[in-house]
C-alpha positions as CSV (number, residue, x, y, z in Angstrom):
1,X,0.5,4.7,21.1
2,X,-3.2,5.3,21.7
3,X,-4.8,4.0,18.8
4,X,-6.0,7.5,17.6
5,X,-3.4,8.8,17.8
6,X,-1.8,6.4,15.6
7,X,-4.9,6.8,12.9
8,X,-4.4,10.5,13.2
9,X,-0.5,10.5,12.7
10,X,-0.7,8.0,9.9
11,X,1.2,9.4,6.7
12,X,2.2,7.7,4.5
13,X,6.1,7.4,4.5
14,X,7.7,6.4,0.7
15,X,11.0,7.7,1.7
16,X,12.4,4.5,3.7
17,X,16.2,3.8,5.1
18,X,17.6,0.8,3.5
19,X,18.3,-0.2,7.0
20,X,17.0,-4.3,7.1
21,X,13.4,-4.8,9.4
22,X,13.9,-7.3,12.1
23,X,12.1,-10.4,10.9
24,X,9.9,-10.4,14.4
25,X,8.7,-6.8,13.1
26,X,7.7,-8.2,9.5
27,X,6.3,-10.9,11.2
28,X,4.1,-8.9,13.8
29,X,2.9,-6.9,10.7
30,X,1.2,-9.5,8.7
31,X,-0.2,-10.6,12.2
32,X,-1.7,-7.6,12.7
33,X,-3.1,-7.8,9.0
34,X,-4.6,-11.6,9.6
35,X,-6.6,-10.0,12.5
36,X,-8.6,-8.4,9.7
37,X,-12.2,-9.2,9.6
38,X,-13.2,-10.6,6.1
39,X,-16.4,-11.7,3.9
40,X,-18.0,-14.9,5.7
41,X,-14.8,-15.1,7.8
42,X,-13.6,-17.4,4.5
43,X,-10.1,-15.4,6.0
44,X,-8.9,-15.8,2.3
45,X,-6.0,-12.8,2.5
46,X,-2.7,-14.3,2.2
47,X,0.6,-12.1,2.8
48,X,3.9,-12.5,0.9
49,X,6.6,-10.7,2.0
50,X,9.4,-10.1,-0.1
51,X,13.1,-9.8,0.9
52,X,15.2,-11.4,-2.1
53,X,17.0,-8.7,-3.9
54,X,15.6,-10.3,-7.2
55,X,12.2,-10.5,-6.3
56,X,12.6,-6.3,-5.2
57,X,14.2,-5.5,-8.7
58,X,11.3,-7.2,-10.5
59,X,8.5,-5.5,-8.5
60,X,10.7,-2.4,-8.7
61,X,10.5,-2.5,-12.5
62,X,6.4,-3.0,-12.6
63,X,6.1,-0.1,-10.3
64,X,8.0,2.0,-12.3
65,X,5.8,0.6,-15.2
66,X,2.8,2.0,-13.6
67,X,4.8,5.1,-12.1
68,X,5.2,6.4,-15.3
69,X,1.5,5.3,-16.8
70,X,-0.1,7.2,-14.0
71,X,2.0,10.4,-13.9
72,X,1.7,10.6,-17.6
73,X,2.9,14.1,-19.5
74,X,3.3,17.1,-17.1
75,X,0.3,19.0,-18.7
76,X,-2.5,16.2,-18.1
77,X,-1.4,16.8,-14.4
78,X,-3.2,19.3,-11.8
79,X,-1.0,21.2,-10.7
80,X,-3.2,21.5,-6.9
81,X,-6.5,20.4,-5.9
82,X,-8.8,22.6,-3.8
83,X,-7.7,20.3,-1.1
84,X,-4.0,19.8,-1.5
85,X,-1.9,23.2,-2.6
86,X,0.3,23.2,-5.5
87,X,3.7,23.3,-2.9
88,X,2.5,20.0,-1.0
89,X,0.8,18.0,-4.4
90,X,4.9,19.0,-5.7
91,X,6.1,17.1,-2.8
92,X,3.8,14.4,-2.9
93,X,4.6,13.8,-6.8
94,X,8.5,14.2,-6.1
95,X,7.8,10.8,-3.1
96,X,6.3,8.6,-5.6
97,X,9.1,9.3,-7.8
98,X,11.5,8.6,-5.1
99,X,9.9,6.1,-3.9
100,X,9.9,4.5,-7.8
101,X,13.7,5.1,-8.0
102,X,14.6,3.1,-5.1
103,X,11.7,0.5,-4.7
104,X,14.7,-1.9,-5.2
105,X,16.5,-1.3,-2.1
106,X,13.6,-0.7,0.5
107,X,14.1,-3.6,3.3
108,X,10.6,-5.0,2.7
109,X,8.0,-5.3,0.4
110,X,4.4,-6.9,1.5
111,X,1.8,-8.2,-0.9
112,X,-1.9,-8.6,0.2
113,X,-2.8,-11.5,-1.6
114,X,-6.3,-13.0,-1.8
115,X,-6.9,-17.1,-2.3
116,X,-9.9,-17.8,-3.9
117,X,-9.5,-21.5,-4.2
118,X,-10.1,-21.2,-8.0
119,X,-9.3,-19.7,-11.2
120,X,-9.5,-15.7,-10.7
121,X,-11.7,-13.8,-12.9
122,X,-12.7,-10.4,-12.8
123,X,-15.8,-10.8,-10.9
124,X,-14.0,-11.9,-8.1
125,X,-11.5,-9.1,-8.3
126,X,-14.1,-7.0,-8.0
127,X,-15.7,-8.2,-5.1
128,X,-12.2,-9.4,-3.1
129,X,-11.4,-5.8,-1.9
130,X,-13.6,-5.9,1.4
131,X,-11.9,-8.9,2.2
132,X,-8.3,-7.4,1.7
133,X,-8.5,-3.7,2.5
134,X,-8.9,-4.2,6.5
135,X,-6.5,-5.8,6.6
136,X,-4.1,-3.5,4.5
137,X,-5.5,-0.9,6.7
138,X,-4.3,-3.2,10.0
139,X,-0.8,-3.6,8.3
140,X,-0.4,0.0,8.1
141,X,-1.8,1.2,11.2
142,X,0.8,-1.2,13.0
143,X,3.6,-0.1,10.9
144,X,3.0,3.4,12.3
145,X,2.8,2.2,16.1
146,X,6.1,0.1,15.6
147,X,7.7,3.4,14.2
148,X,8.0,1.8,10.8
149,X,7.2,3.5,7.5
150,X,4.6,2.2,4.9
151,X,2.7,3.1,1.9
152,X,-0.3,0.8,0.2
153,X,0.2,0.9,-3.7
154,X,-1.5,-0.6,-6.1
155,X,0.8,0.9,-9.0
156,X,2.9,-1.7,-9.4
157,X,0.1,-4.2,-9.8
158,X,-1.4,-3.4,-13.1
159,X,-0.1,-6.6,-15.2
160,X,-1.3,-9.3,-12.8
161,X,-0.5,-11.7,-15.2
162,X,3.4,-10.6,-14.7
163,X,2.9,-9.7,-11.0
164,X,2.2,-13.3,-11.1
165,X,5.4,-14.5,-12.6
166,X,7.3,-12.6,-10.6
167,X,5.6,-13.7,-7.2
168,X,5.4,-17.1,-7.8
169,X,1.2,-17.3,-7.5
170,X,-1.0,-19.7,-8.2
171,X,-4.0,-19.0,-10.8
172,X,-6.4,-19.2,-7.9
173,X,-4.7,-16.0,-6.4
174,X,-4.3,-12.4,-7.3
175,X,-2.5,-9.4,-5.6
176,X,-3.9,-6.3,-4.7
177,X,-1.8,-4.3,-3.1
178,X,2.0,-3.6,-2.2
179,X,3.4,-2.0,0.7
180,X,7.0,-1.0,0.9
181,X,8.4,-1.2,4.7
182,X,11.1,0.1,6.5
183,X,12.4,2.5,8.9
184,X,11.1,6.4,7.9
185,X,13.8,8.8,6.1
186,X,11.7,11.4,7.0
187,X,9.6,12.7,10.0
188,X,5.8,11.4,11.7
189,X,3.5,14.1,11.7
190,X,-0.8,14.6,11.3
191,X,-2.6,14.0,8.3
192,X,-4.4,16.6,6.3
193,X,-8.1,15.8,5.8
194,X,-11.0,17.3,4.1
195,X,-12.8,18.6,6.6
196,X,-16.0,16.3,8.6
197,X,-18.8,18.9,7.3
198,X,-17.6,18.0,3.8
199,X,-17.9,14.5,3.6
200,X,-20.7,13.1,6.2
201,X,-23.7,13.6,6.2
202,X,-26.6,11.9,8.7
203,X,-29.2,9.7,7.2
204,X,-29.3,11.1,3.7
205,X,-27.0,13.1,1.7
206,X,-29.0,15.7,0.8
């Protein structure tokens, strides 16, 4: 796929066949991530990808966690945006739930790690994001050209001191993001964006 069209049909796809991702696949994602530019080049990102049925069901549990945290009561919800009507924000809402029902079964599941080489604080959470995003951004993109469905969370994260435990990780690193993968239930299709004259402006914003 031309690479605009890829960016341009990019949605992102949370109802995924069980069917299992050819390891070659998995491992051409994360190479596609690693290609990632990042702060000084240090190239801290690190990539687990997670397989083991008990490994899923644990991550599945902490997403439904912080599932349930961020839907919260019906009546704190909007029910549309001026952006997004009420029919497509319903569909939206009823994919995360999906999505949060059967996290457990989805072939893959890819954390974007980051390795600072020391004891992670806040500060350095807060300042690791333009080293990780790119590549997040790289893993999806490629997902999409390879046909395969993907969706960066960060729901599922909120208790990094379980995410931890769960994942195995060292106190010098910290997740901060997860990405189901697998093969689409449902269908490719264009992206609905605010519109250009919305958001950009040249040289200053007003």
């Amino acid at each position: 796929m031309d690479i605009f069209d890829v960016i341009y049909n990019c949605r992102s796809m949370r109802r995924l066949d069980e069917k299992p991702v050819p390891t070659e696949l998995l491992v051409e994602l994360v190479g596609a991530a690693n290609q990632a530019p990042s702060g000084s080049n240090r190239q801290m990102a690190r990539w687990l990808v997670v397989t083991d049925a008990d490994v899923k069901k644990d991550l599945a549990e902490l997403n439904r966690k912080g599932v349930e945290s961020y839907i919260g009561p019906k009546e704190t919800r909007p029910d549309a945006l001026a952006h997004q009507s009420k029919e497509k924000r319903s569909r939206m809402l009823d994919a995360v739930i999906w999505q949060m029902e059967h996290m457990a079964s989805v072939p893959a599941i890819v954390i974007a790690c980051m390795d600072f080489g020391e004891s992670v604080n806040d500060t350095m959470m807060s300042r690791g994001g333009g080293s990780i995003w790119p590549g997040v951004q790289n893993l999806f993109l490629a997902a999409r050209a390879l046909g395969l469905g993907a969706t960066p969370t960060t729901l599922a994260l909120r208790d990094q001191q379980a995410v931890a435990e769960v994942l195995n990780l060292p106190s010098t690193m910290a997740a901060f993001c997860l990405i189901p993968v697998g093969y689409p239930l449902g269908r490719f299709g264009t992206v609905v964006r605010k519109p250009l004259d919305e958001v950009m402006r040249w040289d200053q914003w007003r």
